[in-house]
C-alpha positions in Angstrom: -3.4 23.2 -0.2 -6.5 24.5 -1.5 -10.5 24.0 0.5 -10.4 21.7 3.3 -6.4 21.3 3.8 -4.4 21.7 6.7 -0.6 22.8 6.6 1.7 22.4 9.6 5.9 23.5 9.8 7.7 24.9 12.4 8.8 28.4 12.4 12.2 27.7 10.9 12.0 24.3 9.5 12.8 23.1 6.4 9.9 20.1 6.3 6.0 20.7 6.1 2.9 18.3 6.5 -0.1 18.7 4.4 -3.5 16.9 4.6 -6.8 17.2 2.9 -9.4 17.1 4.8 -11.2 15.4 1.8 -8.6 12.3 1.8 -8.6 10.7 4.6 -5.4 8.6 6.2 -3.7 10.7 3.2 -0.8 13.1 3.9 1.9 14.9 1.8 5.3 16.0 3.4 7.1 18.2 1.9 11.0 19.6 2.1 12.3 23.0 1.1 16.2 22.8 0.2 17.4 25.9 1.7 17.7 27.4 5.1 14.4 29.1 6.2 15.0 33.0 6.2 18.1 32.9 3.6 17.3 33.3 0.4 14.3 30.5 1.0 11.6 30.6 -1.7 9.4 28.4 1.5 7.7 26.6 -1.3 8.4 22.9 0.0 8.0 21.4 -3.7 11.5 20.5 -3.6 11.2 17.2 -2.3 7.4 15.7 -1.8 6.6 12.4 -0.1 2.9 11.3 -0.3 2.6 8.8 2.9 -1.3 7.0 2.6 -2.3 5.2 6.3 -5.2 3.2 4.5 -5.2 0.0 5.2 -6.9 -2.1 2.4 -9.1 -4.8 4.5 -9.6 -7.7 1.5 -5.8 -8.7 1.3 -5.8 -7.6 4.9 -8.6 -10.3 6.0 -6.4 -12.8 3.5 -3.7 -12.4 5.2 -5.4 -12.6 8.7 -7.1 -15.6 7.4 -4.4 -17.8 6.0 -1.7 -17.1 9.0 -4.9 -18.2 11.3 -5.7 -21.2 9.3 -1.7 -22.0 9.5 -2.2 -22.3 13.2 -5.4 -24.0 12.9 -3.7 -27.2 10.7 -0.5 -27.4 12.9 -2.4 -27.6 16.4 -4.3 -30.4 14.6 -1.2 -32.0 13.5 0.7 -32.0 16.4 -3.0 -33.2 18.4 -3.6 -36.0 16.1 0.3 -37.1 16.7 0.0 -37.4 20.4 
């Protein structure tokens, strides 16, 4: 992974996790094809998955805000009716 990574796999597994230390809420999994200790090259580039846990907080907020302002307008509506 190069300066400031982390790797993580089990002794005979056929998935690893990568992270950069310099990205955070960013990690890489990767998955070697063949059996660990038969003929593996324990590369895990066959498959790789990048899985980002940022949250972005403008739409975020949107969202928030409109579903709250939803709520807002129907408790008015069903005060002004009764």
């Amino acid at each position: 992974m190069g300066p400031g990574g982390n790797f993580s796999s089990g002794d005979s597994s056929n998935f690893a996790f990568f992270r950069n230390a310099n990205i955070s809420g960013t990690w890489w999994f990767g998955v070697e094809d063949l059996p660990v200790g038969s003929g593996s090259d324990n590369d895990y580039n066959d498959m790789v998955v990048k899985v980002s846990t940022v949250v972005p907080l403008p739409p975020t907020l949107m969202l928030l805000g409109s579903g709250m302002l939803g709520l807002a307008v129907l408790g008015w509506r069903r005060r002004r009716r009764s």
